[in-house]
Structure formats: structure tokens, C-alpha cells
C-alpha positions, 0 to 999 in steps of 0.5 A, spaced: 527 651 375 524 657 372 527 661 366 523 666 363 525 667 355 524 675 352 524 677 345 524 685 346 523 689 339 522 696 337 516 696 340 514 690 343 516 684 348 514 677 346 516 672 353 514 665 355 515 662 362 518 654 362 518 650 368 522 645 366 522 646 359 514 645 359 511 652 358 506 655 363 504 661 361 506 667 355 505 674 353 505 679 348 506 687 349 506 691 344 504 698 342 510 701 347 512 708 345 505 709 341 498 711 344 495 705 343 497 699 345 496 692 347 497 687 352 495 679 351 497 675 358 495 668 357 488 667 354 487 675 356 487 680 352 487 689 354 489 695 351 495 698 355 499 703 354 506 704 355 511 710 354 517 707 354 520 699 355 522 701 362 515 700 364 513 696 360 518 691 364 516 694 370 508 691 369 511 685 367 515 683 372 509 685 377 505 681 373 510 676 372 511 676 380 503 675 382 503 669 378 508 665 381 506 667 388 513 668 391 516 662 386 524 665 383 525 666 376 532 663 375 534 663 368 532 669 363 534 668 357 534 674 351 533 673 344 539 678 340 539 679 333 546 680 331 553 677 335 557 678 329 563 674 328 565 673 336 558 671 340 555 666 337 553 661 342 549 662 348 553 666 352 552 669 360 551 675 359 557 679 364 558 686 362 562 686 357 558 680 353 553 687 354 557 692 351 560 687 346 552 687 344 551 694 344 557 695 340 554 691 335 549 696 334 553 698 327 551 692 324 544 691 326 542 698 329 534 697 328 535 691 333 541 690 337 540 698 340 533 695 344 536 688 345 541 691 349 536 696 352 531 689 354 537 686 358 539 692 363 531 691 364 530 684 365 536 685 369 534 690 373 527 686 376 530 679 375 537 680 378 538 674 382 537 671 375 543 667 370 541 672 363 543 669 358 544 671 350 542 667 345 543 670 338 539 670 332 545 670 327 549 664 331 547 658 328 550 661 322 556 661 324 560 655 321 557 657 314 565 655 310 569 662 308 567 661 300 559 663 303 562 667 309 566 672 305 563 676 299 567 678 293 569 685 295 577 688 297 578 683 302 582 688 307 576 693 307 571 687 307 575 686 314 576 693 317 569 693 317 567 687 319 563 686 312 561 678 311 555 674 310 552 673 319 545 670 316 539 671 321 532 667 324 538 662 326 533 660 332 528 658 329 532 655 323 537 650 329 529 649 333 526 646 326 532 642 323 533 638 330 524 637 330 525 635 323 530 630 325 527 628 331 520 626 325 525 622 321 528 618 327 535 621 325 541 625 328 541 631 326 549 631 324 546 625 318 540 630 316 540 635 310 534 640 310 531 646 306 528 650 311 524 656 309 522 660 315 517 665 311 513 671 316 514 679 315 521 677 315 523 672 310 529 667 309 531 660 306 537 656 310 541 650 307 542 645 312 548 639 310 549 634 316 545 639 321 549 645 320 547 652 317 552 652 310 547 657 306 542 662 308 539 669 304 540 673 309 547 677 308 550 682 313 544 684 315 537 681 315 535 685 308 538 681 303 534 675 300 527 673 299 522 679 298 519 680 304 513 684 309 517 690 307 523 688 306 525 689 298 531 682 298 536 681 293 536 687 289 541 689 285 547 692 289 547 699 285 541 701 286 542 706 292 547 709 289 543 711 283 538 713 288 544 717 292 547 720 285 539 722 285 539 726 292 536 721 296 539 721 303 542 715 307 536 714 311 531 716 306 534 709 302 535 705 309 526 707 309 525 704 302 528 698 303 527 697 309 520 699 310 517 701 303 519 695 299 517 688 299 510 686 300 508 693 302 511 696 297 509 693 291 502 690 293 500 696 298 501 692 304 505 687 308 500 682 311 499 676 306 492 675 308 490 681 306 495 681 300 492 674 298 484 676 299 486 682 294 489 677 289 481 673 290 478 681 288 483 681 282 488 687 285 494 687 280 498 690 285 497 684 290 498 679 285 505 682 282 507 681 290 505 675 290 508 672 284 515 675 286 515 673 293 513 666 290 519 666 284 525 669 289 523 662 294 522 658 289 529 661 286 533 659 293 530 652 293 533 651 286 540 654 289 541 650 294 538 644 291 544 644 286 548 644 292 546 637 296 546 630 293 541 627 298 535 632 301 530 629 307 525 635 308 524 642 305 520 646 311 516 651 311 515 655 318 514 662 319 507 665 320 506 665 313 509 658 312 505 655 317 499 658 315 498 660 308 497 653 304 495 657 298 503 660 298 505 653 300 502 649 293 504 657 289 512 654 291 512 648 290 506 646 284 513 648 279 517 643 282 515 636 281 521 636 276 525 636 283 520 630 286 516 634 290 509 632 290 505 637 295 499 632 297 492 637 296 489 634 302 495 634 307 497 641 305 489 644 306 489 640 313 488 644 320 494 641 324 494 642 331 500 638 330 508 641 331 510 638 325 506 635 319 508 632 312 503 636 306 507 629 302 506 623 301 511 620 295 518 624 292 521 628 296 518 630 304 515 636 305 514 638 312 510 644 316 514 646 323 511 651 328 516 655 330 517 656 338 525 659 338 523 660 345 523 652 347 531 653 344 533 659 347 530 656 355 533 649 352 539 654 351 539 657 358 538 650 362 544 647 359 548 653 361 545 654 368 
């Protein structure tokens, strides 16, 4: 069985081929709607440009056509960042599961929009293909109320579908189950920490397999410092800034855009970030230490709320790749018997998953591919 997996942003689609759930092939077009773009298939590389998603979906589909020889595609599954309280499990996508995803967009108007926009695409190509949803907010979804709910009037919280969603939920879910399978233990016995750390950021509390906490609120801009998202900040700030003459959009831009990473350090790639704090940038280094501390908060937090712990993970692409901000959280913390392993932490693991502890509590490294959950999800469907 083929199934493909399609993750469409604003200007980019990322997508993976699986064949019996083994990959066989993968890419990435990004650039689209701007005057230079880029195109890796495979081990290939080239700029391409594309005006608009409908022809980046169309080369690809070609593309995707002169690889298989004639072989059908028959399973496609979509990542979609926001379900809200109704589409939670992977679902086939019918017309009124798409309109329902379109309809979300109030809640996550920088995703959902191009979400849907992917599916009509995917589905104008692949039409004999099973679509499937697969929802970045789902594993969230049995967080209990006192979590879900926040402290605001509860009928206005309700009108206006005002609760705790929680996002990353794919590569939260498909890096807990990893870890369980590391430990040789169901998932349902298993407590984690997982820190999915990348230009988007977020912590997740998992007790007995399930998410019950996540820094991600109502929308993906809430939590732990980020690329250039600012996290948690104090909720009266906007309106000081609307008393102030800021617009709407202008305020959306700076938390979302201006903010994080970016905004305090220049710039929301933490390589360039970390090669700063080498040279002695000031700058750099204040992003550093709040991207640092707000982690380290989260940790603290959700420590408080598990009697027993069986791994804190780190993943994400910084996560994954940046040792130096790996041994910046935990050196703090050998109190909570974290004992980070110098050696194991500096290592290149080819691995998908890899211990940086030897005593104390289990620190594990976890390469995130929420394409192998979603094509798991659209097999188990189909």
C-alpha cells in the first residue's frame, strides 16, 4: 500500500512517500508565492519557483507520477494544525469534515486556511485516493477540564470556543510511544516530559500515555520563547499596546513575527543565534538565556505534577541538534536527579533515539518524523 503524508504551509509543502510503512522517497518545496524557491526531491536539489500552491501540487503530482511508473497512490494523509474541540482523531476527510476544518480558521487563521487549501489540491490529483486528517491538536484532547479551561467567564469562554487546544500533538504522541517502546514499556504505564523544541516550541506532560498539560494554549503562541513567537507574557500587554495606537494586526505581527528569538536576538535561526553568543553579542545571549529559563520553568511545573518520571525528551530541530542548549537546561537541574552525560550528549547519533544519561533520571533524544504517525494513522483507517 502506498500513502502519501502532506504537511502544506504558507509557503511550503513537506511530504513523504511510504510504502507499507517504510519511506521510500521524500521532499520539500518551499518558497511558493515568492520569486525564489526551492525544490529537494530526494537527494536533488533546485530552484523552482512557484506562484501559488495549485502548481506546486500539480508538479508534484507529476513528479510523484514519473517515480511510481504507474503504481496508485492510495492513502493521503494531511497534517491540520487545529481541530478544535469536535475533530480530534484522524478522520476521513468528507465534505463536511473539510468545511469544519475550514470553519476552524477563527481559531488558527495562519494555518487551517492552507490547510484546507492543500487538501482540495491533494484531492484534485489523487482523487481515487482515502484523504485522511490528521490533527496537530488532537493528542490534546483528553487534557482534564481544570487544564482545558481557563479562568475567564465561563459562558463567554464558551461562545467563543475559548479553551486550552495544545498543538505539536503528532510529534508529542510519535515520540512518547518511541520512548515506550526504548523502555520496553506500554505507553499507558509511561510518564514523560516531552520538549519539542524547533522555530516553534512547546513542553508536554504526558502521565499514563496521555497528554494532560501542554505550553501551547488556544493558539500556538502561548508557552516557551520561540523562533519568533514571544511565549507566555503577560495578558495586558496587547491591550496597553491597543490604548497605545497599535492595531489588531500590528500587535498579531509582534507577537508572532517580531517577538521570540528574533526579536530580542536579531534572529530566529539558533545556530546563528548560539555562533553570536561565541562572538560576545549581548543580544544573542539575553535570547538565549530566556529561551533557556522559560524551558527550564516548564520542566519545574510539570515536575510538580508526576510522582514518578521515565524520560524528559528533547526533539525538535533544536532539540535534536543543539547539545550546547540540551547541557544550558539541564546543568541547573541535577537537584531533580538529572544527570546529563557530557560525552553522550556531544555524540552524532545516527540513531532515532538515544540516551545523554547514565545515572538519575533518563534523558532521551528522539528524531521527530510526524509523517510515520500520520501514514500509521491513515493505514489504520483505510
Amino acid at each position: 500500500m502506498l500513502i502519501l503524508t502532506l504537511n502544506a504551509g504558507s509557503s511550503s509543502i513537506k511530504y513523504k512517500l511510504f510504502e507499507d510503512k517504510t519511506p521510500i522517497l521524500s521532499g520539500l518545496i518551499e518558497g511558493i508565492g515568492e520569486q525564489k524557491g526551492r525544490w529537494h526531491h530526494q537527494n536533488e536539489s533546485q530552484e523552482r519557483s512557484f506562484p501559488g500552491h495549485q502548481q506546486a501540487f500539480a508538479a508534484l503530482a507529476n513528479q510523484l507520477n514519473n517515480d511510481l511508473h504507474g503504481r496508485v497512490i492510495e492513502g493521503v494523509g494531511h497534517r491540520v494544525v487545529h481541530g478544535g474541540d469536535t475533530l480530534w482523531q484522524p478522520t476521513i476527510i468528507t465534505p463536511a469534515v473539510l468545511a469544519e476544518i475550514k470553519d476552524l480558521a477563527r481559531l488558527a487563521p495562519l494555518h487551517n486556511p492552507v490547510n484546507a487549501l492543500g487538501i482540495e489540491y491533494a484531492q484534485q490529483h489523487f482523487p481515487d485516493a482515502c484523504h485522511v486528517a490528521v490533527f496537530d491538536s488532537g493528542f490534546h484532547h483528553n487534557m482534564p477540564d481544570y487544564v482545558r479551561q481557563y479562568a475567564i467567564d465561563r459562558e463567554t469562554a464558551r461562545q467563543f470556543q475559548i479553551q486550552h487546544y495544545g498543538f505539536h500533538g503528532i510529534n508529542h504522541e510519535y515520540v512518547a510511544l518511541t520512548a515506550a517502546r526504548y523502555l520496553q514499556k506500554p505507553l499507558s504505564a509511561c510518564n514523560f516530559i516531552s520538549l519539542h523544541l524547533g522555530n516553534g516550541a512547546s513542553a508536554c506532560l504526558i502521565k499514563a500515555g496521555q497528554s494532560v498539560d501542554t505550553s501551547m494554549g488556544m493558539t500556538p503562541l502561548a508557552g516557551l520563547v520561540m523562533g519568533t513567537r514571544c511565549g507566555d507574557i503577560d495578558p495586558a500587554i496587547p491591550l496597553y499596546l491597543i490604548e497605545q495606537g497599535l492595531t489588531a494586526q500590528e500587535i498579531d505581527t509582534l507577537l508572532n513575527k517580531k517577538s521570540g528569538l528574533k526579536g530580542v536576538g536579531g534572529d530566529n535561526d539558533m545556530r546563528n543565534i548560539l555562533a553570536r553568543v561565541e562572538a560576545g553579542d549581548a543580544g544573542a545571549i539575553l535570547a538565549v538565556e530566556m529561551y533557556v529559563h522559560a524551558i527550564q520553568k516548564y520542566i519545574g511545573a510539570y515536575l510538580s505534577q508526576v510522582e514518578t518520571l521515565d524520560a524528559l525528551i528533547f526533539t525538535g530541530g533544536v532539540g535534536e541538534n543543539s547539545a550546547v542548549i540540551r547541557e544550558r537546561v539541564m546543568k541547573p537541574l541535577t537537584q531533580f536527579d538529572f544527570h546529563l552525560v557530557e560525552g553522550l550528549n556531544e555524540q552524532r547519533s545516527k540513531a532515532d533515539c538515544f540516551s545523554i544519561s547514565q545515572t538519575g533520571k533518563l534523558m532521551l533524544v528522539i528524531r521527530s518524523d510526524e509523517e510515520m504517525l500520520i501514514a500509521e494513522s491513515v493505514s489504520a483507517l483505510m
